[in-house]
MDTraj code that builds the backbone (N, CA, C; nanometers):
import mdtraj as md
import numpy as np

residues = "UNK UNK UNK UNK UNK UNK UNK UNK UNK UNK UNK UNK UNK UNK UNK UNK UNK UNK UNK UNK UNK UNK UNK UNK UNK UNK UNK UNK UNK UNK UNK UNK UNK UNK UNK UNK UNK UNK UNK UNK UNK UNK UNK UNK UNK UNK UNK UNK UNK UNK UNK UNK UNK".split()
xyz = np.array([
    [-1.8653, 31.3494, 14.0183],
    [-1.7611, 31.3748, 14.1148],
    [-1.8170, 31.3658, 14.2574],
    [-1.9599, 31.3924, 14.2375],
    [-1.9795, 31.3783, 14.4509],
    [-2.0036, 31.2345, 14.4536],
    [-2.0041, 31.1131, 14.3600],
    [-2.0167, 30.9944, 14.3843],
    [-1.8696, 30.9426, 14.4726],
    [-1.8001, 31.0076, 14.3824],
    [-1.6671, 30.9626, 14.4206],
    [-1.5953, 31.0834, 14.5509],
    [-1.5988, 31.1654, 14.5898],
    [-1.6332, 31.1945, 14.6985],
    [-1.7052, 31.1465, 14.8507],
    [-1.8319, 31.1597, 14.8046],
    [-1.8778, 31.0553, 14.8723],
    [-1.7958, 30.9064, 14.9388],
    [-1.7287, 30.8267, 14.8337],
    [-1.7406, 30.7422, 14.8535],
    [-1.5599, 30.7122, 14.9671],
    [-1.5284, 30.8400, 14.9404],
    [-1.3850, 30.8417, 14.9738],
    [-1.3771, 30.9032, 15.1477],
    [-1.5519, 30.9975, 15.1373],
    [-1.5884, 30.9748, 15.2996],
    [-1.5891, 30.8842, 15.3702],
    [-1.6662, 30.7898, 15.3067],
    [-1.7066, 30.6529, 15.3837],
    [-1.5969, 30.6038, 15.3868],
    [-1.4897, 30.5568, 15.2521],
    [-1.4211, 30.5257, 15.3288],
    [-1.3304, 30.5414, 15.4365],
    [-1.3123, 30.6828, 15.4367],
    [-1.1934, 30.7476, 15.5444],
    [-1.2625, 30.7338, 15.6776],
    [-1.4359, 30.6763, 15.6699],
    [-1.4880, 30.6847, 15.7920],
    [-1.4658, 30.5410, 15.8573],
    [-1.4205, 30.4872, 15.7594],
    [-1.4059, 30.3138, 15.8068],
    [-1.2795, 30.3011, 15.8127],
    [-1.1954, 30.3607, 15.7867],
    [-1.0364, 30.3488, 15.8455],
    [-1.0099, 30.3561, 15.9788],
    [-0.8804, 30.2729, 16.0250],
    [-0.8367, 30.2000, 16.1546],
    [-0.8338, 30.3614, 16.2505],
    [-0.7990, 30.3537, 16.3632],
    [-0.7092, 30.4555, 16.4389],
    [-0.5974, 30.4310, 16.3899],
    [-0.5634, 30.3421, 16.4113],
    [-0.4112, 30.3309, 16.3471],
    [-0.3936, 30.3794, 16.2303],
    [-0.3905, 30.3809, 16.1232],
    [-0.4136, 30.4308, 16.0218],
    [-0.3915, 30.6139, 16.0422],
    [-0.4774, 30.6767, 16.0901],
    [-0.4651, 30.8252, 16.1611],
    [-0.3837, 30.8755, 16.2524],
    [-0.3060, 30.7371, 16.3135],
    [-0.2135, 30.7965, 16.4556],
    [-0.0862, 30.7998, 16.3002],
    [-0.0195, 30.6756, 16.2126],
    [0.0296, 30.6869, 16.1763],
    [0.0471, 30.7783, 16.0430],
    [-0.0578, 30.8288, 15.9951],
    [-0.0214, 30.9220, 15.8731],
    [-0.0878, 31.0450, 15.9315],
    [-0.0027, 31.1386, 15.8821],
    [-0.0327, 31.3183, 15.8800],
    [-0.1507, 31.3816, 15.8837],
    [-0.2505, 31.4191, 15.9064],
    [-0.3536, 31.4904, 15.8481],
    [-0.3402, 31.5567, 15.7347],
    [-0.2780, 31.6204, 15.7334],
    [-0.2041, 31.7017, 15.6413],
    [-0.2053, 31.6458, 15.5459],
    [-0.1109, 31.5464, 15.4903],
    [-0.0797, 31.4801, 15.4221],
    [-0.2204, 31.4004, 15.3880],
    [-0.3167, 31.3394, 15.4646],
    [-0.4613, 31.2663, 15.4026],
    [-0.5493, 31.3735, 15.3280],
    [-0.5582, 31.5387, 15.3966],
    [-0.6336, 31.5963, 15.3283],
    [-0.5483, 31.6736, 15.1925],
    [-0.4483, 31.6548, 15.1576],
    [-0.3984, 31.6916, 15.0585],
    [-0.3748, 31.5759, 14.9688],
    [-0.3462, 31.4697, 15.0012],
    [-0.3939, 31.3112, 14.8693],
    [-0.5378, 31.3623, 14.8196],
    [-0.6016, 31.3566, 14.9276],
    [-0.7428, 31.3726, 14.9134],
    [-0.7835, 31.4673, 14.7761],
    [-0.7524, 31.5670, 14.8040],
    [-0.7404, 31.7206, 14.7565],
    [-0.6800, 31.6878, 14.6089],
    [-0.5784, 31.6571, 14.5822],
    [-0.5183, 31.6315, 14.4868],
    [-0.5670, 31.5354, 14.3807],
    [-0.5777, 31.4087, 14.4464],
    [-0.6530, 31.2924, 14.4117],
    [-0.7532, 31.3546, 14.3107],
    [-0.8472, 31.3687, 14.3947],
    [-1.0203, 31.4028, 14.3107],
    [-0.9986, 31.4997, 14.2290],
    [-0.9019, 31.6269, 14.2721],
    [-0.8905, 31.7260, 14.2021],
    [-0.8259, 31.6969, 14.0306],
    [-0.7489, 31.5936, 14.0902],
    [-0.6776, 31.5579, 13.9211],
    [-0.7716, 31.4879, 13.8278],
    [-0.8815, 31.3709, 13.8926],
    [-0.9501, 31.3076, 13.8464],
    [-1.0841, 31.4174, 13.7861],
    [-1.1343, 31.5110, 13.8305],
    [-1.1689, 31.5947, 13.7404],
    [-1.1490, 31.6650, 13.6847],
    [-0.9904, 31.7263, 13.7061],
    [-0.9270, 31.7782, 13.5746],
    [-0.9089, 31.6762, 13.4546],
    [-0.9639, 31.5563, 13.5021],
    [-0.9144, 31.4597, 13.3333],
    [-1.0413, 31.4314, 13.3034],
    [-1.1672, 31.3694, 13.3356],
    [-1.3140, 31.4208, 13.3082],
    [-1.3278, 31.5312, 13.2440],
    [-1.2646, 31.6702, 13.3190],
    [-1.3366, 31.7499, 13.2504],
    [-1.2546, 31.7507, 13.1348],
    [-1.1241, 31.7784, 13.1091],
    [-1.0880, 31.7397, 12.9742],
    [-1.1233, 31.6907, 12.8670],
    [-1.1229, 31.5270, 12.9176],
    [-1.1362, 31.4638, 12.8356],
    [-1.3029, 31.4592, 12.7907],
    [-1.4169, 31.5882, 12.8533],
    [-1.5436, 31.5214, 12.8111],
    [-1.5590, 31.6467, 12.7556],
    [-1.4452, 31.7756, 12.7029],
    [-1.5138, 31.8971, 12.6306],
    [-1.5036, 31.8444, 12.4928],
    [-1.3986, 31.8180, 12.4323],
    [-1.3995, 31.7996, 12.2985],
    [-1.5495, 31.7063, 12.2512],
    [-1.5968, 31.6270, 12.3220],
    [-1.7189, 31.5309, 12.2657],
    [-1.8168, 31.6398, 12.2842],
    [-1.8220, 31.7381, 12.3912],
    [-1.9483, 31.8643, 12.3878],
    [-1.9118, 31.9553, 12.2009],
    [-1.8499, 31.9666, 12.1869],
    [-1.8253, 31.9833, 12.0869],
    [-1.8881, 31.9917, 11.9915],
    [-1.9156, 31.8735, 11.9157],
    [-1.9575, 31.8093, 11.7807],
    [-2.1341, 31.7706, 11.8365],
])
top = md.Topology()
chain = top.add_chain()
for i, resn in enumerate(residues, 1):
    res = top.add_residue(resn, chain, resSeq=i)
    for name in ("N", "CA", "C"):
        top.add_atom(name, md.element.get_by_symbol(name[0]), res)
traj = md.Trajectory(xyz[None], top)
């Protein structure tokens, strides 16, 4: 997960001004937030049952 983190810095560090005049803050750090947050709620899911056995 900090790969992909990481990588969602860089890119938000290479995005336009434009890009920031036109969308919310708000709204980027909560995609953000949500985003990664869901993507390791399905990792972690999907990688207990294989700890398992």
């Amino acid at each position: 997960m900090h790969d992909l983190r990481t990588a969602v810095y860089g890119r938000l560090q290479r995005m336009s001004l434009a890009f920031f005049t036109r969308t919310r803050t708000g709204e980027v750090q909560s995609r953000i937030a949500n985003d990664i947050g869901g993507m390791q709620a399905t990792v972690t899911s999907t990688r207990r049952p294989w700890c398992r056995t």
